[in-house]
C-alpha positions as CSV (number, residue, x, y, z in Angstrom):
1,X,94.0,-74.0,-27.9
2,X,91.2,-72.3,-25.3
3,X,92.7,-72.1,-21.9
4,X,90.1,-73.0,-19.0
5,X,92.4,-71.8,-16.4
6,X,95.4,-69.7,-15.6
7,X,97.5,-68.7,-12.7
8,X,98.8,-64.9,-12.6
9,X,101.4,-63.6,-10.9
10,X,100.2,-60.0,-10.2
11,X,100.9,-57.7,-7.3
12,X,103.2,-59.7,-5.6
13,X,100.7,-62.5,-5.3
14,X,99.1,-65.7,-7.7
15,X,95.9,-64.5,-8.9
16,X,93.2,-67.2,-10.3
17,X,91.6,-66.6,-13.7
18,X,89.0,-68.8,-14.8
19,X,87.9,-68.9,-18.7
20,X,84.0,-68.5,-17.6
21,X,82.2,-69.5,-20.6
22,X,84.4,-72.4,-21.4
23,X,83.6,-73.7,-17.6
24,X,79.8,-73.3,-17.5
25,X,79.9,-75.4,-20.6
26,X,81.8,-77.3,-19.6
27,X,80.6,-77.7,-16.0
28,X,77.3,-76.4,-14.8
29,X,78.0,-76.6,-11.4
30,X,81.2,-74.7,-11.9
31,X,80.3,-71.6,-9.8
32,X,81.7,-74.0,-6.1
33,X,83.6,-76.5,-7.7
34,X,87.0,-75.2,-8.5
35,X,87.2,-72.5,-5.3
36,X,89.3,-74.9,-2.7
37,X,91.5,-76.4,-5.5
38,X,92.3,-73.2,-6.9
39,X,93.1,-71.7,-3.5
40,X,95.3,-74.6,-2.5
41,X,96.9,-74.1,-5.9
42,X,96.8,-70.4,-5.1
43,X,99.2,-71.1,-2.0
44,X,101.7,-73.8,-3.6
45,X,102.4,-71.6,-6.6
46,X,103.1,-68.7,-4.4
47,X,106.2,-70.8,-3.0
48,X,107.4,-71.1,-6.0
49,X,106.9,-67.6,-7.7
50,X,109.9,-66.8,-7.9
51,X,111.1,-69.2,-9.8
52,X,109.3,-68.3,-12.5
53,X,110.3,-66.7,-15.9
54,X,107.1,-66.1,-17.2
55,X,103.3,-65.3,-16.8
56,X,101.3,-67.2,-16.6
57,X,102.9,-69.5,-13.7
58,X,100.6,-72.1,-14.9
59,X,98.0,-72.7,-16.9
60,X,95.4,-75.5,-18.3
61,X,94.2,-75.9,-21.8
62,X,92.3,-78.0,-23.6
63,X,93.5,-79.2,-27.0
64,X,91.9,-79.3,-30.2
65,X,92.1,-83.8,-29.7
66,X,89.9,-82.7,-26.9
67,X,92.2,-83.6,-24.3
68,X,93.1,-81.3,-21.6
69,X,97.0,-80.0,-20.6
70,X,98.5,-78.5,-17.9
71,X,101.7,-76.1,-18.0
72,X,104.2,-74.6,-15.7
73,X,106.0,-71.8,-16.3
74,X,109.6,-72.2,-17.5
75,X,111.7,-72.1,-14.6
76,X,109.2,-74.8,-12.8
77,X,108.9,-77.2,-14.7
């Protein structure tokens, strides 16, 4: 599995980490696109940080059918 995204929690906040050459492949207009949604996400997931067991808090992969997944850390799921 390649992640294309992950959630961090470092510092005491949720940091965004984006799998770069996976996206621009993926998405050539990448550089804009995932800024608000990731900074909403940003937000939520810092609710919920505690919570968590584990880094990442979350994360999205894509699978080797192709298809993409999303996962929560244990704790939030």
């Amino acid at each position: 599995m390649i992640f294309l995204f992950r959630f961090d929690v470092e510092n005491g906040g949720i940091s965004f980490i984006l799998n770069k050459g996976i996206a621009r492949d993926m998405y050539p207009d990448m550089e804009e696109m995932p800024r608000q949604p990731a900074d909403s996400t940003c937000k939520v997931l810092e609710h919920y940080k505690i919570y968590s067991k584990s880094n990442p808090i979350m994360q999205g992969q894509i699978l080797d059918t192709g298809e993409f997944e999303a996962n929560l850390s244990p704790g939030l799921g």
